[in-house]
N, C-alpha and C positions, 0 to 999 in steps of 0.2 A: 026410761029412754032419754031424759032428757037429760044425763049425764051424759051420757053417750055421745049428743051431739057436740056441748061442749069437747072434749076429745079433739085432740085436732090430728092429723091423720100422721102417720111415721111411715115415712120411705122406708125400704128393705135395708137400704144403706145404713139408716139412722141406727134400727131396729139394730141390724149387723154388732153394728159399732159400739152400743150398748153393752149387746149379749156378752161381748169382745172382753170391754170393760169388768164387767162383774163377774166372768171368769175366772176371773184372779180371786184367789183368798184374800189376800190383805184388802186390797179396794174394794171386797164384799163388806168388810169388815169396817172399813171405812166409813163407807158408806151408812152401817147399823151404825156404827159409833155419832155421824155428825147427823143421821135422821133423830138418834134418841135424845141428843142436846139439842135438835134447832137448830143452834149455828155454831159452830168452834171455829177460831182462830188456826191461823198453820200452826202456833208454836202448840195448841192445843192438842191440837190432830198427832200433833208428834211424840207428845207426852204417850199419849196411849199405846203406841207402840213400841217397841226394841228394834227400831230399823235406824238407818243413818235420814238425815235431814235432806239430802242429796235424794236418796230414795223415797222419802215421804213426798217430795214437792214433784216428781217422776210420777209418783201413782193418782197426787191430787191432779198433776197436767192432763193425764191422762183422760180422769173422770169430767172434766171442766170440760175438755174436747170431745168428750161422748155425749155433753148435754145433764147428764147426769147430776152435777155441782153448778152452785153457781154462786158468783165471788162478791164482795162488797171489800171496797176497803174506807180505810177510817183513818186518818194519818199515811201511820206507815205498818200499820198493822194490814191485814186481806184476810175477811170473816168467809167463812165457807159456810153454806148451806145445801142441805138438797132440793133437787127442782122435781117436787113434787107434783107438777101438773106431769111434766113427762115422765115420772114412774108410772102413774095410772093412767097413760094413754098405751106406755108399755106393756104393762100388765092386762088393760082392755086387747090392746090389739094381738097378742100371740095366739090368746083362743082361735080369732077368725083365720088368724096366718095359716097354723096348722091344726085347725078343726077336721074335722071328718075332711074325706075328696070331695068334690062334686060326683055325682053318680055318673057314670060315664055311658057314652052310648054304643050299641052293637056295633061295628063295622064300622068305627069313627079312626 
């Protein structure tokens, strides 16, 4: 339980905007790609795909605004990483979101 409290609580909005995010194939994919390195650079991030550069820096905006990524730069490079504390408050909180109903009562 004491994971748990760690956890820090995700608006619906957040949670939304997340879901939002990772709907998309590539930025699913993204996303495995810079959690399996730890951190990749943009030009990194780009190498792995067949997309334009225009459209890799559109799906990494994306994910950075969902909370999801989060940036360091170093010069004139920008390292991307995942923000692993909010995937696993992600991941903690959808069970409770939509968990079973609360029981409902007669004539309510």
């Amino acid at each position: 339980m004491g994971q748990a409290q760690s956890e820090r609580e995700i608006s619906d909005r957040e949670l939304i905007r997340a879901l939002k995010a990772l709907a998309d194939p590539t930025r699913f994919r993204m996303i495995q790609e810079i959690a399996e390195a730890g951190e990749l650079s943009c030009g990194a991030v780009a190498e792995r795909f067949d997309v334009s550069q225009p459209t890799i820096s559109h799906h990494l905006k994306i994910l950075l605004e969902a909370g999801l990524l989060v940036q360091r730069t170093e010069g004139k490079h920008h390292y991307t990483s995942v923000d692993r504390a909010l995937l696993g408050s992600l991941v903690a909180t959808l069970p409770r979101r939509l968990g079973a109903p609360a029981p409902r009562r007669r004539g309510a």
